[in-house]
N, C-alpha and C positions, 0 to 999 in steps of 0.2 A: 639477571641478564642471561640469554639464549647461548650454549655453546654453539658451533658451525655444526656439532652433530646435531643437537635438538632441533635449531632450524630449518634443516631439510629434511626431519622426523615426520614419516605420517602418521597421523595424527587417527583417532579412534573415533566413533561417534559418539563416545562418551567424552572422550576429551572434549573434544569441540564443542559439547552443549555444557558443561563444566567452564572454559577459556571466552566462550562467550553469551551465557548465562540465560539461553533457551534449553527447553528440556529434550532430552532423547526423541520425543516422539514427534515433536517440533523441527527438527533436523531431519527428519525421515519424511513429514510433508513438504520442508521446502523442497526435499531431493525429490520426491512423487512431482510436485508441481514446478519442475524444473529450474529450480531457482539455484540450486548448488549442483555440485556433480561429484559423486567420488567412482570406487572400484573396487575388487573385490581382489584380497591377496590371497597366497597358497591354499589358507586354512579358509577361507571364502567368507573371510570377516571385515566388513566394511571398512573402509579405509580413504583421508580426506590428505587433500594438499592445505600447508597454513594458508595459503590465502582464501579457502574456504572460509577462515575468521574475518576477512571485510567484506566478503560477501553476505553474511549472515549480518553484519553490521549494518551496513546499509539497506537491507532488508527491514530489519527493525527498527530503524529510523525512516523509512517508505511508510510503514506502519502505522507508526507512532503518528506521522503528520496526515494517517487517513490516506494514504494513495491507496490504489486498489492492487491485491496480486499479480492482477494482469499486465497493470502498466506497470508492475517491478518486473516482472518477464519477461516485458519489454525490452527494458532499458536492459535488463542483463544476459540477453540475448545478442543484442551486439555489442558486445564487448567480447574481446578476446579470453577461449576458457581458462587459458596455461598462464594467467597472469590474477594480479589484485586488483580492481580497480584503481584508477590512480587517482590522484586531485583535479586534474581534468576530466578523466569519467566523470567520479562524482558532479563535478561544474557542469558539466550536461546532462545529467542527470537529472541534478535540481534545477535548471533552467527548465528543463521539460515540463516538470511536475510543478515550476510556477506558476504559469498559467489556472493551471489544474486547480491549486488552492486558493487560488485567487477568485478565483470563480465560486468555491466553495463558502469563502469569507463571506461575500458579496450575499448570496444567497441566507447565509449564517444570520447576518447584519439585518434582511430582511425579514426573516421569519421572525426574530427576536422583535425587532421594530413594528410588526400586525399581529403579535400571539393576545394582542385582547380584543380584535374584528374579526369583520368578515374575510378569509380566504381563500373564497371563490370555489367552496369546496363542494356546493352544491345544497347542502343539507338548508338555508332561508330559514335558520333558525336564530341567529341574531339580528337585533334590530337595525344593523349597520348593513343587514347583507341584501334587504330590496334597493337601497342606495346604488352599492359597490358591485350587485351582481343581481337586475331584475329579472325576475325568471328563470335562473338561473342561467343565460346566455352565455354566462363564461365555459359554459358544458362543452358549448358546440366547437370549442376549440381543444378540445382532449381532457382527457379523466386528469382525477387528481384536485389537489389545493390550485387551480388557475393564477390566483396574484402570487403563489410565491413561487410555485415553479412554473413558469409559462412555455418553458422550452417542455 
């Protein structure tokens, strides 16, 4: 357990990739791509607040479930910088990025369920693709696999 001096200790860029188990250089691109924040003390050696640790947390769980950087940027861009996330952050957080995965499943779900036809990718080289796609018509609706990604 934390004494009240260690808890409001700032913390080092070492510590905090040590405490929460990204590496040093790791902790210097979320701070490049604005995701954490620290500051520089007398000897102008970086220097992090603890709740820089659920920041980085929640970061690596955006990750882990495939969100994109940007929409962790997002979401941690409005949030207040002087504090942690709370459980309600996070709860709108992951509401946000619901949708997001869901979407992704969906698409997941399909690709697995056509990886042995045609998927409108142009190339009329399986036997299922003058069927699913004559002429390749599915073109004229934008580049790409057309049945699995049609957006």
């Amino acid at each position: 357990m934390l004494s009240p001096e260690e808890y409001d200790k700032e913390l080092t860029v070492g510590e905090v990739a040590r405490r929460s188990g990204v590496a040093v250089s790791t902790i210097h691109f979320y701070e490049a791509q604005g995701l954490i924040r620290s500051w520089r003390n007398p000897g102008n050696q970086r220097r992090f607040s603890r709740d820089v640790l659920r920041r980085v947390a929640v970061v690596k769980v955006a990750q882990r479930l495939g969100i994109s950087l940007a929409s962790i940027a997002d979401a941690l861009a409005a949030l207040p910088e002087d504090r942690s996330p709370t459980t309600a952050d996070w709860q709108r957080m992951s509401e946000r990025w619901r949708a997001e995965l869901d979407d992704r499943i969906t698409k997941l779900a399909k690709l697995r369920d056509n990886l042995d036809g045609c998927i409108g990718c142009g190339c009329l080289s399986i036997r299922d693709c003058p069927l699913r796609n004559p002429w390749d018509e599915l073109g004229d609706g934008g580049a790409g696999p057309r049945l699995l990604d049609p957006a």
